[in-house]
mmCIF file as Biopython writes it, N, C-alpha, C and O atoms, coordinates in Angstrom:
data_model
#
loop_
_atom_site.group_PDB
_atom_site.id
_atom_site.type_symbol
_atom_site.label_atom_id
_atom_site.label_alt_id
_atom_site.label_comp_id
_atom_site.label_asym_id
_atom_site.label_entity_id
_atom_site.label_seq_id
_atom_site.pdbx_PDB_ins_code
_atom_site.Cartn_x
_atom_site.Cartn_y
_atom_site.Cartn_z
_atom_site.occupancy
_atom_site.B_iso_or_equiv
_atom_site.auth_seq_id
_atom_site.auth_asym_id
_atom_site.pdbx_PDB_model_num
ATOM 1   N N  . UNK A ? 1  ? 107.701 38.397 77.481  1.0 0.0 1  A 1 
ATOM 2   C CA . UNK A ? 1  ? 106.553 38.281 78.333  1.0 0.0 1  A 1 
ATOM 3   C C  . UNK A ? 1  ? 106.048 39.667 78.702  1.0 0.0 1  A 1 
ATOM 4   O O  . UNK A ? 1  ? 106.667 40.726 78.806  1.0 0.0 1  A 1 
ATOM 5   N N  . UNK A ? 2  ? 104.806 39.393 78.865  1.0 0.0 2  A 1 
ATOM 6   C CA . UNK A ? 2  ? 104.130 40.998 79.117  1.0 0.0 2  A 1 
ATOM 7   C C  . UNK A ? 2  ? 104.022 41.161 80.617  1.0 0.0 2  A 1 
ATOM 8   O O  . UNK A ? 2  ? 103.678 40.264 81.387  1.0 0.0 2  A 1 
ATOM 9   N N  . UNK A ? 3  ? 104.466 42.831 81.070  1.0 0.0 3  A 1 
ATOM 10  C CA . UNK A ? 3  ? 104.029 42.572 82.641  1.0 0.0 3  A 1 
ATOM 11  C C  . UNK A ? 3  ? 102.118 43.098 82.811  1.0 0.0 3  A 1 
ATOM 12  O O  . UNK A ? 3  ? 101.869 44.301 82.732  1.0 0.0 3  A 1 
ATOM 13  N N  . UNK A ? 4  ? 101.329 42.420 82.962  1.0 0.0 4  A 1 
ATOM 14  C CA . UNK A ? 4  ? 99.847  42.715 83.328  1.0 0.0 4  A 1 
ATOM 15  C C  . UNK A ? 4  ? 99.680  43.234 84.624  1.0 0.0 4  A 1 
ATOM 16  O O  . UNK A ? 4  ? 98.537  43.444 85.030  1.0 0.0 4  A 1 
ATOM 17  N N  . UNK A ? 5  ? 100.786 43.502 85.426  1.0 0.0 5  A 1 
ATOM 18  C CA . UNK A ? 5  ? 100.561 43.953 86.790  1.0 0.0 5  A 1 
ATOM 19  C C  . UNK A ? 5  ? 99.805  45.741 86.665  1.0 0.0 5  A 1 
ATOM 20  O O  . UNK A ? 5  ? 100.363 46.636 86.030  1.0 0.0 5  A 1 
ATOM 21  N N  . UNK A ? 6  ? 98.805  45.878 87.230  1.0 0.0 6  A 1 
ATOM 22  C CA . UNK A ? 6  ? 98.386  47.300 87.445  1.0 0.0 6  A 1 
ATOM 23  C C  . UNK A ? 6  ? 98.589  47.675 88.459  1.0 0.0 6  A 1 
ATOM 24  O O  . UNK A ? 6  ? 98.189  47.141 89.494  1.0 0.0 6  A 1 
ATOM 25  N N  . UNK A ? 7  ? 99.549  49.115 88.344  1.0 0.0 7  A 1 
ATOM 26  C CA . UNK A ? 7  ? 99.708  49.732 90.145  1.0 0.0 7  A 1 
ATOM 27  C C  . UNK A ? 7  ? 98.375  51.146 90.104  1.0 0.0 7  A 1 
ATOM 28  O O  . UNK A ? 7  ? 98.405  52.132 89.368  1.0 0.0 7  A 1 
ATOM 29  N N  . UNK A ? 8  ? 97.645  50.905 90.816  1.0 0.0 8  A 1 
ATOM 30  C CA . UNK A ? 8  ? 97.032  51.502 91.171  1.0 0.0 8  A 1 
ATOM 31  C C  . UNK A ? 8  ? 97.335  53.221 92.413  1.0 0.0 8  A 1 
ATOM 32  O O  . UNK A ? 8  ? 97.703  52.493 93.335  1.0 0.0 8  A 1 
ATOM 33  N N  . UNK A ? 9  ? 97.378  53.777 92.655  1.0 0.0 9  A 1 
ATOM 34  C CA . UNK A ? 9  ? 97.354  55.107 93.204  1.0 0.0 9  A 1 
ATOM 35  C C  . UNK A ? 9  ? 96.452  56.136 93.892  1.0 0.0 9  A 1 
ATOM 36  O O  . UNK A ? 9  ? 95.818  57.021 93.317  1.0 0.0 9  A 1 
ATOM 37  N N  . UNK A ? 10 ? 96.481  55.930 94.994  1.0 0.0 10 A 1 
ATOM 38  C CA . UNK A ? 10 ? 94.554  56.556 95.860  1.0 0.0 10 A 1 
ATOM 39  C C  . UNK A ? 10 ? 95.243  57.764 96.188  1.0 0.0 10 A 1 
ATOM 40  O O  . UNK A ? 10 ? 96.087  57.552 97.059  1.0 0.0 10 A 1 
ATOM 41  N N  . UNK A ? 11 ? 95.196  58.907 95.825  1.0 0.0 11 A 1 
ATOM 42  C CA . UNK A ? 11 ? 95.878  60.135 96.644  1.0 0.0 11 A 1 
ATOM 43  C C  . UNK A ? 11 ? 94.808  60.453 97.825  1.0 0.0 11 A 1 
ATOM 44  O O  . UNK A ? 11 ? 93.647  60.641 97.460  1.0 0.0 11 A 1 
ATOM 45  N N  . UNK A ? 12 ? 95.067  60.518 99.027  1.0 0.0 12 A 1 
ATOM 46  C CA . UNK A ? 12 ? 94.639  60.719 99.773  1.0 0.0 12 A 1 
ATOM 47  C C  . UNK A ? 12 ? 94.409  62.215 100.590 1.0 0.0 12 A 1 
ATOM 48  O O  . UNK A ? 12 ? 93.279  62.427 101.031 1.0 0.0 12 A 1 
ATOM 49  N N  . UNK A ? 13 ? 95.294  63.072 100.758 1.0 0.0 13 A 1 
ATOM 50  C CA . UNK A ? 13 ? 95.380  64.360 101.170 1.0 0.0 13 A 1 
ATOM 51  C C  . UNK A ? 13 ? 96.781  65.217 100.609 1.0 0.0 13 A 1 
ATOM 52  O O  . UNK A ? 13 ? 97.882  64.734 100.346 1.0 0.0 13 A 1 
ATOM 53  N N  . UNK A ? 14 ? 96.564  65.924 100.568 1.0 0.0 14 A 1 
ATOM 54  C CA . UNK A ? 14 ? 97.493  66.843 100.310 1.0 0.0 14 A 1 
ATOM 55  C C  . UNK A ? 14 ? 97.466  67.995 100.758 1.0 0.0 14 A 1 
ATOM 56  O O  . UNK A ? 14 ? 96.535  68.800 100.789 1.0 0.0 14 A 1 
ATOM 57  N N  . UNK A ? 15 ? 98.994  68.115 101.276 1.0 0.0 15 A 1 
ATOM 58  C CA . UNK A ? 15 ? 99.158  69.396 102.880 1.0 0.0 15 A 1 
ATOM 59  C C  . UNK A ? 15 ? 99.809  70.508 102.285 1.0 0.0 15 A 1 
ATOM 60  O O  . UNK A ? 15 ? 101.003 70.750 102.112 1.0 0.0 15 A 1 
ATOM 61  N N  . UNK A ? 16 ? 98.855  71.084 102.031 1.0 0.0 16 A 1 
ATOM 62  C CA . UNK A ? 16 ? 99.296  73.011 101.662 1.0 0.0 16 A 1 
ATOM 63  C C  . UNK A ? 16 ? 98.296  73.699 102.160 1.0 0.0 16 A 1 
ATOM 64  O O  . UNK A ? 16 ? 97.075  73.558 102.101 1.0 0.0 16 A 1 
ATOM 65  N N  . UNK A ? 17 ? 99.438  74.962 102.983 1.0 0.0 17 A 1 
ATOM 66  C CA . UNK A ? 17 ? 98.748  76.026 103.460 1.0 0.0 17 A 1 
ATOM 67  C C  . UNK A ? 17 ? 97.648  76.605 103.115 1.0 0.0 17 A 1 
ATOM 68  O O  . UNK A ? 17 ? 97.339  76.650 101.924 1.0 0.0 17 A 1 
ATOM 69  N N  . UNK A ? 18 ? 96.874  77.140 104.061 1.0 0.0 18 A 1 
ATOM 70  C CA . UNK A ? 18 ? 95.789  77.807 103.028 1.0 0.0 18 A 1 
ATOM 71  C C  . UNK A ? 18 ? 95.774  78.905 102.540 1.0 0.0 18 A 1 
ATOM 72  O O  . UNK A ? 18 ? 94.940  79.169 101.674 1.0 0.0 18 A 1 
ATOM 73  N N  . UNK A ? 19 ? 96.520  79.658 102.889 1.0 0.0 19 A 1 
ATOM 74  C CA . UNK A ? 19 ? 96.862  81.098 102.114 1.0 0.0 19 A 1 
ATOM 75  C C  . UNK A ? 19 ? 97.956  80.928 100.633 1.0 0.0 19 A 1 
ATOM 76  O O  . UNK A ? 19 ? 98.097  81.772 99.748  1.0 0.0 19 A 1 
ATOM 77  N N  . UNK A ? 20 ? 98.689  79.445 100.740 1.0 0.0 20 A 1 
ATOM 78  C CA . UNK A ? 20 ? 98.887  79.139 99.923  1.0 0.0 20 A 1 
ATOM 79  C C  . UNK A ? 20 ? 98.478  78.885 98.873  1.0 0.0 20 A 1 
ATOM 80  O O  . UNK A ? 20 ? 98.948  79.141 97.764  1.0 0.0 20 A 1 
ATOM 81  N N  . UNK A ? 21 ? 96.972  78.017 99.355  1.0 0.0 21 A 1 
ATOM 82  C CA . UNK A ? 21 ? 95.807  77.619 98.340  1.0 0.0 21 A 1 
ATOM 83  C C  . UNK A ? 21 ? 94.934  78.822 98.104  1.0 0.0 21 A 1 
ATOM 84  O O  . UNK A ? 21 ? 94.071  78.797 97.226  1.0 0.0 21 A 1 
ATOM 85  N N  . UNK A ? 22 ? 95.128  79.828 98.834  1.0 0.0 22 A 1 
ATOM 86  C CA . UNK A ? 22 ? 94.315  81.109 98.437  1.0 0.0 22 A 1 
ATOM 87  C C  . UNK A ? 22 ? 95.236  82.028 97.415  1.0 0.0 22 A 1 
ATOM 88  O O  . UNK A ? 22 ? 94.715  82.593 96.453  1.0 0.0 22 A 1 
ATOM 89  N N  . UNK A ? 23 ? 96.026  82.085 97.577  1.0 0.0 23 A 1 
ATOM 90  C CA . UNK A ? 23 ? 96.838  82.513 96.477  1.0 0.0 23 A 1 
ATOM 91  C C  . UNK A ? 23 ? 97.365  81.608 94.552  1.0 0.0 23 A 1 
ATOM 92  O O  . UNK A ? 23 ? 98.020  81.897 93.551  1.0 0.0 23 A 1 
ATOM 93  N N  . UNK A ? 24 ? 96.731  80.751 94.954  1.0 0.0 24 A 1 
ATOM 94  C CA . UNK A ? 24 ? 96.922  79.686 93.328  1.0 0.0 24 A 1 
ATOM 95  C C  . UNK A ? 24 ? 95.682  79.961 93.034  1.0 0.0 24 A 1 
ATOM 96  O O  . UNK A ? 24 ? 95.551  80.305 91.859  1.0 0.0 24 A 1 
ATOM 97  N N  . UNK A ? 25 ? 94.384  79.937 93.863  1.0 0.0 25 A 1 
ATOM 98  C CA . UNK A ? 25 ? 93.191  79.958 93.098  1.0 0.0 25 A 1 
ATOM 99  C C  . UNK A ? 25 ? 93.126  81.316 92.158  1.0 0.0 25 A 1 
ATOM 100 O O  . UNK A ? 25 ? 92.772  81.400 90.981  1.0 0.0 25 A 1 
ATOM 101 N N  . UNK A ? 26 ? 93.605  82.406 93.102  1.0 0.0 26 A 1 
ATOM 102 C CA . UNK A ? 26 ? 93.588  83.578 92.664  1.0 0.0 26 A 1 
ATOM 103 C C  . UNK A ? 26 ? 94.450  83.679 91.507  1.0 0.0 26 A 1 
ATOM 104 O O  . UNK A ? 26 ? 93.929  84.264 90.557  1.0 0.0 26 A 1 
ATOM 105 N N  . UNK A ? 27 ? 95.612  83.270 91.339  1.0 0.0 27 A 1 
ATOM 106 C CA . UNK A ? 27 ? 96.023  83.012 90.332  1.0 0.0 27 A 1 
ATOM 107 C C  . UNK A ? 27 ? 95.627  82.372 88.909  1.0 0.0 27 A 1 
ATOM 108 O O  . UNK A ? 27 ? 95.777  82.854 87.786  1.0 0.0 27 A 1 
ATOM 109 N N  . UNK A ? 28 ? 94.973  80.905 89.373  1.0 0.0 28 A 1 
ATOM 110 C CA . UNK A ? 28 ? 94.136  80.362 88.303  1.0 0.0 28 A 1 
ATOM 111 C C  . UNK A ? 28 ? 93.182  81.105 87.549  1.0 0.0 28 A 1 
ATOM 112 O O  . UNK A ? 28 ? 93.198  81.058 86.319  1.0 0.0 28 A 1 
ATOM 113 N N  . UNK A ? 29 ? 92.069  82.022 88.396  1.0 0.0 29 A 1 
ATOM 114 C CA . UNK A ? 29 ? 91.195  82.949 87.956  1.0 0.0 29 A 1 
ATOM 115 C C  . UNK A ? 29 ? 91.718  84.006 87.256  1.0 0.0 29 A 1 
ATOM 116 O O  . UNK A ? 29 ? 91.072  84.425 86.296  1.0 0.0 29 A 1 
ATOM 117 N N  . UNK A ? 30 ? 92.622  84.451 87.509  1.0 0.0 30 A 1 
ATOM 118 C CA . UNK A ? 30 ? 93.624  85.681 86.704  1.0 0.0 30 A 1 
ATOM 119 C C  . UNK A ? 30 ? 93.512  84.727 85.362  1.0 0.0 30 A 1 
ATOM 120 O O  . UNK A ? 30 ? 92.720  85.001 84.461  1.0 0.0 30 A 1 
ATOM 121 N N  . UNK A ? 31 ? 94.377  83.591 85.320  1.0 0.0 31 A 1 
ATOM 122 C CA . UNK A ? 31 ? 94.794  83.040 84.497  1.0 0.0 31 A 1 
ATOM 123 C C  . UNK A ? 31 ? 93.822  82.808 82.903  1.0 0.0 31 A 1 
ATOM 124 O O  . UNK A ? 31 ? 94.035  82.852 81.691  1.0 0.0 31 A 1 
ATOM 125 N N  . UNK A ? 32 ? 92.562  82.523 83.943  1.0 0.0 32 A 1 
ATOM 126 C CA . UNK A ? 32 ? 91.529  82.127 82.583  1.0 0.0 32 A 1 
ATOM 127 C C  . UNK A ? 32 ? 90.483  83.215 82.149  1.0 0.0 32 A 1 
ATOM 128 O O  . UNK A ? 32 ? 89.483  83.083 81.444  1.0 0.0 32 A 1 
ATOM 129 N N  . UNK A ? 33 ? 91.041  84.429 82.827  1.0 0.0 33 A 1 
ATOM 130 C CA . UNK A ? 33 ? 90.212  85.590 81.874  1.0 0.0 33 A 1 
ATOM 131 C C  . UNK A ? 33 ? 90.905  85.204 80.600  1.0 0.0 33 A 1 
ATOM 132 O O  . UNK A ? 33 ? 90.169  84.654 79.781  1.0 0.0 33 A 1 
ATOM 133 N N  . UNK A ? 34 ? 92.467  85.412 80.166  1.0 0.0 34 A 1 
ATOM 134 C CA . UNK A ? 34 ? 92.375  85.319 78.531  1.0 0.0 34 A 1 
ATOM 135 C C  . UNK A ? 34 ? 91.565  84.550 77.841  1.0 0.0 34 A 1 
ATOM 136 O O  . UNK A ? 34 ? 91.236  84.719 76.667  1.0 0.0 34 A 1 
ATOM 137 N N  . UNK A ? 35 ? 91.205  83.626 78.621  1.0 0.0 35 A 1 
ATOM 138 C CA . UNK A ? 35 ? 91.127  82.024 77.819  1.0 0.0 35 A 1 
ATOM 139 C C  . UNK A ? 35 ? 89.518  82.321 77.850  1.0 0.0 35 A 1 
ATOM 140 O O  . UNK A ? 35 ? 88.759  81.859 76.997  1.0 0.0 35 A 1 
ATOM 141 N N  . UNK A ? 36 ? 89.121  83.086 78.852  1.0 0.0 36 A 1 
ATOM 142 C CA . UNK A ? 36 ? 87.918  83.480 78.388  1.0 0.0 36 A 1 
ATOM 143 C C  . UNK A ? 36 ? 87.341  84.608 77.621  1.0 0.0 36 A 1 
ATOM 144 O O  . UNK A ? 36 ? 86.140  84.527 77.363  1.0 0.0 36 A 1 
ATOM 145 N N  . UNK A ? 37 ? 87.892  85.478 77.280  1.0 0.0 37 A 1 
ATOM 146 C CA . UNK A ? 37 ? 87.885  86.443 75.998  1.0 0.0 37 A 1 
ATOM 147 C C  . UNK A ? 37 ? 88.631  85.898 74.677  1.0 0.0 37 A 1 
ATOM 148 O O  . UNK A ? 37 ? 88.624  86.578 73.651  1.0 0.0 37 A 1 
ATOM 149 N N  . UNK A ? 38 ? 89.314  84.569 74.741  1.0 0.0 38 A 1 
ATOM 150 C CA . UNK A ? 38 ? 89.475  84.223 73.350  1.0 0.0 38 A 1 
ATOM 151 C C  . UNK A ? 38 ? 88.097  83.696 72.861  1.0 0.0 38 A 1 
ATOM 152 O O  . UNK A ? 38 ? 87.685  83.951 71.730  1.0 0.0 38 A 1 
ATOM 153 N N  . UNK A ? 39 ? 87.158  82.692 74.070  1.0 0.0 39 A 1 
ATOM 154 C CA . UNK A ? 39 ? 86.440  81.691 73.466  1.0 0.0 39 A 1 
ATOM 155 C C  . UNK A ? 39 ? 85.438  82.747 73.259  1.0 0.0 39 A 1 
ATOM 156 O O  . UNK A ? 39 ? 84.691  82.550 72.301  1.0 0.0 39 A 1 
ATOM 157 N N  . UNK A ? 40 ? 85.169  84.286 74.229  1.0 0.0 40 A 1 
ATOM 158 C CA . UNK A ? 40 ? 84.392  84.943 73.853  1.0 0.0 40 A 1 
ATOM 159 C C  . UNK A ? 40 ? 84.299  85.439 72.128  1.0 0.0 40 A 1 
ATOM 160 O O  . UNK A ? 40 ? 83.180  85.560 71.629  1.0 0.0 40 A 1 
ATOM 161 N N  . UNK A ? 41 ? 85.331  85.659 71.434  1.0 0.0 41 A 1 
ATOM 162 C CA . UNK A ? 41 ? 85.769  86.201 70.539  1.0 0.0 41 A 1 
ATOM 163 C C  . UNK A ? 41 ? 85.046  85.009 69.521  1.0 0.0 41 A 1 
ATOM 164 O O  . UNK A ? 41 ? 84.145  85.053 68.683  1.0 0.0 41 A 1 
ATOM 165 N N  . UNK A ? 42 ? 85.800  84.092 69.976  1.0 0.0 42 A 1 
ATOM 166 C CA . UNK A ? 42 ? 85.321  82.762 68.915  1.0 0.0 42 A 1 
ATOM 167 C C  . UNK A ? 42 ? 84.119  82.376 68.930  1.0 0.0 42 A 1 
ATOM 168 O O  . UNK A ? 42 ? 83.837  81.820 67.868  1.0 0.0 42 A 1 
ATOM 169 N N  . UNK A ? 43 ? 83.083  82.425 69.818  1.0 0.0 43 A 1 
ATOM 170 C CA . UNK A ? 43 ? 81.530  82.144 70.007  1.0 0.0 43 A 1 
ATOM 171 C C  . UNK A ? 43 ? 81.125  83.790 68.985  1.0 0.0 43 A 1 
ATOM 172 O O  . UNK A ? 43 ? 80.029  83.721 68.428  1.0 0.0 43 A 1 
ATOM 173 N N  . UNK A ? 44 ? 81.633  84.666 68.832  1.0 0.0 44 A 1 
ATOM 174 C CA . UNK A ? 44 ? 80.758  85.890 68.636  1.0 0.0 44 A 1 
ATOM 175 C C  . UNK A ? 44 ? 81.311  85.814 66.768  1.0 0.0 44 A 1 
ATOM 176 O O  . UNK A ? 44 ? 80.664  86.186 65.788  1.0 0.0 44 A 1 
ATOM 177 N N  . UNK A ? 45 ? 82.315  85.371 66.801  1.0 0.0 45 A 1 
ATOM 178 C CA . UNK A ? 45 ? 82.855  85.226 65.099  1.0 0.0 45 A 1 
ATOM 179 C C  . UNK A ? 45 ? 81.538  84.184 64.212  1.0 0.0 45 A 1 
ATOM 180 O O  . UNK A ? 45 ? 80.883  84.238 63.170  1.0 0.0 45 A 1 
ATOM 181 N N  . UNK A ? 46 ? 81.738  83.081 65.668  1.0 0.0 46 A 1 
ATOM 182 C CA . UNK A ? 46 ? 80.403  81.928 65.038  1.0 0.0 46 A 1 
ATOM 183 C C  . UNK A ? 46 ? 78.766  82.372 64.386  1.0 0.0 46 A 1 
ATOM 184 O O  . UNK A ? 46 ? 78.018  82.141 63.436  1.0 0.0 46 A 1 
ATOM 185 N N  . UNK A ? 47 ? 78.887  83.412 66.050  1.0 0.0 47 A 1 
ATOM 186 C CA . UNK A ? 47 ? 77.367  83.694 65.934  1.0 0.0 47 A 1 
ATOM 187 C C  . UNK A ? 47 ? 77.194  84.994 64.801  1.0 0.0 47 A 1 
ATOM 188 O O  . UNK A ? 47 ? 76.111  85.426 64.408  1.0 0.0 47 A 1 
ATOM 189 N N  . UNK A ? 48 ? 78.211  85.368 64.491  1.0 0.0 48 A 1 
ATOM 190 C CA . UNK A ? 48 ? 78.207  86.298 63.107  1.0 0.0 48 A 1 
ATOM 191 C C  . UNK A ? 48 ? 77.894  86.047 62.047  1.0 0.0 48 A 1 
ATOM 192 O O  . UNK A ? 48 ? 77.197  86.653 61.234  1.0 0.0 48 A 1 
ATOM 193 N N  . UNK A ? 49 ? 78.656  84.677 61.999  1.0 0.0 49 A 1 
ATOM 194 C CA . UNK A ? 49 ? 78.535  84.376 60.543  1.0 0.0 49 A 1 
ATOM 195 C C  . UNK A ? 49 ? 77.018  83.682 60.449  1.0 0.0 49 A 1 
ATOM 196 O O  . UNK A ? 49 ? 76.162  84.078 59.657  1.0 0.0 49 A 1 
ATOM 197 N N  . UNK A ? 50 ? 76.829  82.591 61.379  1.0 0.0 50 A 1 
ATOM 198 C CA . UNK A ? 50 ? 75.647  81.729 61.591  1.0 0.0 50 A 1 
ATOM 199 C C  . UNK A ? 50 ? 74.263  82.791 61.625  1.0 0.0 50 A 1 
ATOM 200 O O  . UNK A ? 50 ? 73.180  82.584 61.078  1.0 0.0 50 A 1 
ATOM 201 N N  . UNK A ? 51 ? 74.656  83.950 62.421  1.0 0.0 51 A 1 
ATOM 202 C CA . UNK A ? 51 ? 73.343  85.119 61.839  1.0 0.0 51 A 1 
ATOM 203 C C  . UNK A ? 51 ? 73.237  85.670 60.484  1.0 0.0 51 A 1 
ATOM 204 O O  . UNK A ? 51 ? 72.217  86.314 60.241  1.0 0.0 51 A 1 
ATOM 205 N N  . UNK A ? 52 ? 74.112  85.530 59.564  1.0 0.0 52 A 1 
ATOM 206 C CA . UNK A ? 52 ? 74.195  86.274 58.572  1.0 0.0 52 A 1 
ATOM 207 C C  . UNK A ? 52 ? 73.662  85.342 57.596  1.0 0.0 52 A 1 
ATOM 208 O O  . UNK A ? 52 ? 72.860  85.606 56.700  1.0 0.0 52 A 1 
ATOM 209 N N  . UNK A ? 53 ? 74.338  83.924 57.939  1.0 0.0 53 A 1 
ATOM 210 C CA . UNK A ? 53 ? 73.658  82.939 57.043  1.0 0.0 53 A 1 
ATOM 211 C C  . UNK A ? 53 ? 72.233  82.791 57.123  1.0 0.0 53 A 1 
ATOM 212 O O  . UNK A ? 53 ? 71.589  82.821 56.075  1.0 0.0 53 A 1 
ATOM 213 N N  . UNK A ? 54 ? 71.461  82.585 58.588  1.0 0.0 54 A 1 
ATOM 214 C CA . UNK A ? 54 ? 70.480  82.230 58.654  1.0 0.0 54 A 1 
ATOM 215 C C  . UNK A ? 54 ? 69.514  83.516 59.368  1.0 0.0 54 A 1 
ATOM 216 O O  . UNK A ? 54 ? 68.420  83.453 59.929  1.0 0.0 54 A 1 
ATOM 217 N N  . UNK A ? 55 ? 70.403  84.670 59.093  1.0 0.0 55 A 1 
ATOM 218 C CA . UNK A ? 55 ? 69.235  85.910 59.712  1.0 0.0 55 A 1 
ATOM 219 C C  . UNK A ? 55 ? 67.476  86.254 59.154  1.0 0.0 55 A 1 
ATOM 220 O O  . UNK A ? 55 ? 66.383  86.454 59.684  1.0 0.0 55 A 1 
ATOM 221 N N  . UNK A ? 56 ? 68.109  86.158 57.648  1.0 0.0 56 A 1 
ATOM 222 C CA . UNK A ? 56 ? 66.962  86.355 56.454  1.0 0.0 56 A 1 
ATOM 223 C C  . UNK A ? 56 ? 66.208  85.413 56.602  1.0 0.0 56 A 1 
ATOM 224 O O  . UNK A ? 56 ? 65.176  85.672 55.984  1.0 0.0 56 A 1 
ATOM 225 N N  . UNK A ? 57 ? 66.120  84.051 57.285  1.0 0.0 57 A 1 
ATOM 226 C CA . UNK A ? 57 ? 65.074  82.680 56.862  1.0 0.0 57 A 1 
ATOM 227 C C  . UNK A ? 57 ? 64.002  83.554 58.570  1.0 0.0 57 A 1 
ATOM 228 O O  . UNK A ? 57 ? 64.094  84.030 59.701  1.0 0.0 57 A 1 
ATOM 229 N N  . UNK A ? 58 ? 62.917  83.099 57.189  1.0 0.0 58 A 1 
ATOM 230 C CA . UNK A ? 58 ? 61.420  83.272 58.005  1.0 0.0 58 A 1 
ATOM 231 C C  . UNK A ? 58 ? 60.912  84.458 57.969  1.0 0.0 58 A 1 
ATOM 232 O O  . UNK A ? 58 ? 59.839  84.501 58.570  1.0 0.0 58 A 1 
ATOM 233 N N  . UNK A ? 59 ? 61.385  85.890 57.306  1.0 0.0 59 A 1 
ATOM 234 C CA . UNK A ? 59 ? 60.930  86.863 56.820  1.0 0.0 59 A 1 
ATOM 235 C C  . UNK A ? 59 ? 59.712  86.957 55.723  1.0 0.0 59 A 1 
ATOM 236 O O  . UNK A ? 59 ? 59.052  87.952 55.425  1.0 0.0 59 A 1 
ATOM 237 N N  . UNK A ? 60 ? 59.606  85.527 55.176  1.0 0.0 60 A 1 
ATOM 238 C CA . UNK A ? 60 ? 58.438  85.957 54.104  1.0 0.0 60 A 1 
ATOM 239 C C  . UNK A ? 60 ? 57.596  84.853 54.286  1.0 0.0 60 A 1 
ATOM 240 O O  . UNK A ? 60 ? 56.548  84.764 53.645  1.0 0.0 60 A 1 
#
């Protein structure tokens, strides 16, 4: 037999300091410079190639 019961879960608050929470954000932001100079890297590889392919159209 199957159980069909769904438990459901409302989180309601959650109690952390705020210098606590000022110190994770700051952390998080540290965190996603890499992640934002990889995707930088990878948007500029795209737009390299995608200019090179399509730089020359509309010159003549």
């Amino acid at each position: 037999m199957e159980n069909n019961n769904i438990n459901e879960v409302n989180i309601v608050d959650i109690k952390m300091p705020f210098w606590s929470m000022v110190i994770f954000m700051v952390k998080a932001a540290i965190a996603s410079i890499p992640a934002f100079i990889i995707l930088a890297i990878i948007f500029t590889v795209v737009n390299l190639i995608l200019g090179g392919i399509f730089g020359g159209m509309g010159r003549y």
